[in-house]
Structure formats: C-alpha cells, structure tokens
N, C-alpha and C positions, 0 to 999 in steps of 0.2 A: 376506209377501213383502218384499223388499228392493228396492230401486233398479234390482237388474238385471234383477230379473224386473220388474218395471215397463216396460222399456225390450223386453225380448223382449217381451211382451203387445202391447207398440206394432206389435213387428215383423209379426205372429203377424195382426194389425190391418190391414197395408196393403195398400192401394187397394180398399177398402169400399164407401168413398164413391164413388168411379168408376163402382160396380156399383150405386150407389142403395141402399145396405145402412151399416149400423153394427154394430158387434162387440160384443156381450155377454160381457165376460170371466165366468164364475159356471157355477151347477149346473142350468142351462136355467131355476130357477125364480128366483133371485136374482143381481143382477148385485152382484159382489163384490169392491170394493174396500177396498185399507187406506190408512192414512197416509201413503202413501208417492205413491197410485196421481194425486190429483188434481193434484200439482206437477209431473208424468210427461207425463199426460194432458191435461194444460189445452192449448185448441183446438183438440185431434186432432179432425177431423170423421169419424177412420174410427171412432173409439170410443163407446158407447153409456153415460151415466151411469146411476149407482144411479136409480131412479123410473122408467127408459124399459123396464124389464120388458113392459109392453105393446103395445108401439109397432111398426107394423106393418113397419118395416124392418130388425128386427133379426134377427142371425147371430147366436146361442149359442157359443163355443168356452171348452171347460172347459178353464179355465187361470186358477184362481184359488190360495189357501195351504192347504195340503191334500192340492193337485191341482194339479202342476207340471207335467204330461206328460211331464219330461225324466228323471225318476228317481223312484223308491218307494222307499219304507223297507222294510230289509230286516236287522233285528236291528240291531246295531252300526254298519251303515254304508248309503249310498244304495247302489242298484242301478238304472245309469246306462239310459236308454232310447237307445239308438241308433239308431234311427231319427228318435230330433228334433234336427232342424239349425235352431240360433238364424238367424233371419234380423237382420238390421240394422234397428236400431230408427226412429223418430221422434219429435222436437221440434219444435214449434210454437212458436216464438219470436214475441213482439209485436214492437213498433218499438222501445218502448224497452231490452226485452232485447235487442235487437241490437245497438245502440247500446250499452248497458253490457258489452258481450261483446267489444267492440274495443277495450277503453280499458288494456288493457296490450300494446296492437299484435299483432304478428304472428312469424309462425317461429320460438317459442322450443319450446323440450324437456320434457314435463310428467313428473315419476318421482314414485310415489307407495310408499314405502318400505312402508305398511300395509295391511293388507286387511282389514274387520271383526274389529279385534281382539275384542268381544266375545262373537264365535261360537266353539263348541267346535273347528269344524275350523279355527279360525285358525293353530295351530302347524303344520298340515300343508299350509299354504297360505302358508306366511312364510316367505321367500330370506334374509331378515337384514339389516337397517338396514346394518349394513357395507360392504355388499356393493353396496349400493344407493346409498353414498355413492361406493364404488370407481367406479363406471359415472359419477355425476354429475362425480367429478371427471377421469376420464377424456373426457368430453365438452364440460366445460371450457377445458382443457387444449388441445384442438382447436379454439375456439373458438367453439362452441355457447352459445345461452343456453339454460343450464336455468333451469326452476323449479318448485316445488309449490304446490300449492294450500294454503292455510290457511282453514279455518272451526271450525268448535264442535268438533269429535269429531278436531281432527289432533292428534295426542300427541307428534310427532315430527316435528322440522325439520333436516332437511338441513343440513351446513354448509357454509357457502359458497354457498347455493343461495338464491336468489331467492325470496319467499315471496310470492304475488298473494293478497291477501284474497279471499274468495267469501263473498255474504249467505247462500246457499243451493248444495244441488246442483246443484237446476236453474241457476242461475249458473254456476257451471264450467263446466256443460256451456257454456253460451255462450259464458265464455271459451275452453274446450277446442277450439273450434269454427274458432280461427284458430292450434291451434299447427301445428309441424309433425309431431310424435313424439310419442305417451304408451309410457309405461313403467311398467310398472307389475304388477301379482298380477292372477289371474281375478280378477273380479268389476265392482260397480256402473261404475267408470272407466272398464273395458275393453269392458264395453257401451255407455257412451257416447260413445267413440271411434267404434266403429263407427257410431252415429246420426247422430253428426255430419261421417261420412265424413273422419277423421285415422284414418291407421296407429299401428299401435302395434306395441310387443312384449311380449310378454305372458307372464307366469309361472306354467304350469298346474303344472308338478310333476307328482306320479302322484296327486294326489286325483280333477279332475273331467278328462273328456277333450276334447281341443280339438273334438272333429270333434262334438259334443255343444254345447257353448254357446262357441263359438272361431267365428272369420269368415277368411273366406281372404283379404283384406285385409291380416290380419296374421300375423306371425311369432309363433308357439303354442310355447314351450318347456316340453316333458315332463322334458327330461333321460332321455330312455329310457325311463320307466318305465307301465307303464301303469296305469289310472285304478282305485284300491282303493275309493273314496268313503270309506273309513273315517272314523266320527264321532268318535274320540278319536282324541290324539297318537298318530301311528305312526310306525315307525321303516323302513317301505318309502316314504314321503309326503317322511321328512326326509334319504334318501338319496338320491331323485330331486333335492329342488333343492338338495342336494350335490352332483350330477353337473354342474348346470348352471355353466360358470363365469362371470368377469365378464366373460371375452372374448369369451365367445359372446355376451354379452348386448350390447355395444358392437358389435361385427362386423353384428350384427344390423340394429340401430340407424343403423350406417354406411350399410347398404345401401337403407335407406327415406329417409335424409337427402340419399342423394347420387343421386337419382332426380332427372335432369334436367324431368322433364317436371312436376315437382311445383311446386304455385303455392298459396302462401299469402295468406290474408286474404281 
C-alpha cells in the first residue's frame, strides 16, 4: 500500500479509542503493515501495532495490500467498490512536528504536477506538467503564493514556483497543514489534504471515481468521464483529463481561496 491508503486506514480507524478499542488493519490473524504504514500511524491511539494480535481490545478490519475494500482486480483493470467512501484521514503530529510544520508560515497554494510516476496507471492519472505550470502561473499572476514540495522522489519543479524542502512525507503533511489550497492528482497528497483538513482540487480523470476515495471537501474533477480503472495507458483515461481545462482548474481553486470564512495557520 501507498501513503494513501495509509491515510484511508487511519480514516477507516477513527474514534476507536473513544469506544475503548484499537483497529487491527490485517486478515483477523495478522496485523499487516508496510513501510509506509508506521510514519502514517505513529501515535494514532485508534490504531493497533504489528505484536497486539492478542490484545483483548482489538477491532479486526481487513484493509491491508491485497485487500483494499475499495476495488478488486479484475483482468486488465481494478473494479471499483462503490460502496466504500474514503473517510478523512489522521495525523498525530508531536510538538516538534508542529513546530517544523509552521516554519514556511501560512496561506500559500500547494500544486503537485506528479502523481506516482512509477506506477503503471501513472499515464492515466497525469494532466501534464504544462498544464499544471498554466494554473501556477495563473495563480501567481493573481497574487497567490504557490509552491511545491520538494524531497527524494520530486522529478519536477515548477517554474517560478517556490520550492519548500520536506525531510519526509509525513513533513508535508505538517507542512500541508497550514496551506490554504492543494492542487494536485488522486492520490497520497490529496489524502492528506483531507487529514489535515485543507481543501483541495483534485485531478481524478476517468481512472478512480471521486465518490470512491474523493472527500466532499473538495472539488473532484473527472472531466465527464467515468471511472475505467484501466491498468495500462488508455486513451478513455487520457481523453478525460483532456476535457478538463486550466480554467476549470483555476475557477475551482478561486472558489476555495475566496471563501470568506476560511482561516489559515
């Protein structure tokens, strides 16, 4: 599992603890996390680590890699469950990630032009660096600060765009935590927009569908098309975010930025 499902598991997880219980993500007999799951997870008290398999306040929910609830493999492409609605994740921030989470202040614009480029459905999940620079400098231009995030795996930088280092994911997310907009593809980012409660706009395309791992929160753009899950490049995937243009993506963006009642930092 990736990052985002790290972040749904969280969601999937709360208020456990309220009921006197801990969540066992696994196959009822092992609790199954990856590498991804303990930088996610660290001080969730609604979550139950690998070893509390015995432990007499644990909840079983099977949502481990393998076993995603939200789709099945089904030849060539996922087949979506629609019935599962990601809920909004959790972070457990300490003192001093909160503190390192402020230190590039507050209200700027986060756009992240990439989406696991090493995944096969990357092409069918990618708007296009062009496109993504059209919106930054359009937002610009209005006077917005953008900026991206830069750590180990960013391939691509904006120009003109402001680049905040991050030691880690979980970093971001802390940073993330005081912008006021992300922008950005499904995935890891746009689940943890939602955890740390910032809006976003989000680029589903016709791969995954919003009302599946999308949060009402934020603005979910299909471009019309609906969700194929196709596991190789498709040309129904690369027509949807052809439909979508950059002024819808900006119009979008305007309308969460210009929300009076919205408070940063």
């Amino acid at each position: 599992m990736g990052y985002g499902d790290q972040l749904m598991g969280s969601g999937l997880a709360r208020g456990a603890a309220a009921r006197g219980k801990r969540v066992a993500l696994g196959d009822g007999r092992r609790i199954l996390w990856d590498k991804h799951s303990e930088e996610i997870f660290r001080g969730n008290p609604n979550l139950a680590p690998p070893g509390s398999e015995r432990d007499p306040d644990i909840e079983w929910m099977p949502f481990y890699k393998g076993h995603r609830l939200y789709n099945k493999r089904l030849g060539p492409r996922w087949k979506w469950n629609f019935a599962f609605h990601a809920v909004p994740g959790e972070l457990f921030f300490g003192a001093s990630e909160l503190t390192a989470g402020r230190r590039y202040s507050t209200g700027f614009v986060v756009i992240e032009p990439q989406s696991a480029q090493w995944k096969s459905v990357a092409a069918n999940k990618d708007w296009g660096v062009k496109n993504f620079q059209a919106v930054a400098d359009r937002l610009k231009a209005a006077g917005f600060r953008v900026v991206q995030f830069r750590g180990d795996l960013s391939a691509v930088a904006l120009q003109g765009v402001e680049q905040l280092g991050t030691r880690s994911f979980r970093d971001a997310l802390a940073v993330l935590a005081h912008a006021a907009l992300y922008i950005g593809g499904e995935g890891g980012l746009h689940h943890g927009a939602a955890a740390v409660g910032i809006p976003a706009v989000v680029l589903f395309g016709g791969f995954i569908p919003p009302s599946v791992t999308g949060y009402a929160t934020h603005t979910n753009l299909t471009g019309g098309a609906e969700a194929c899950g196709s596991l190789n490049p498709c040309p129904h995937c690369r027509k949807a975010m052809q439909a979508i243009s950059v002024g819808h993506v900006v119009a979008a963006a305007a309308s969460h930025l210009s929300e009076p009642s919205r408070k940063y930092g």
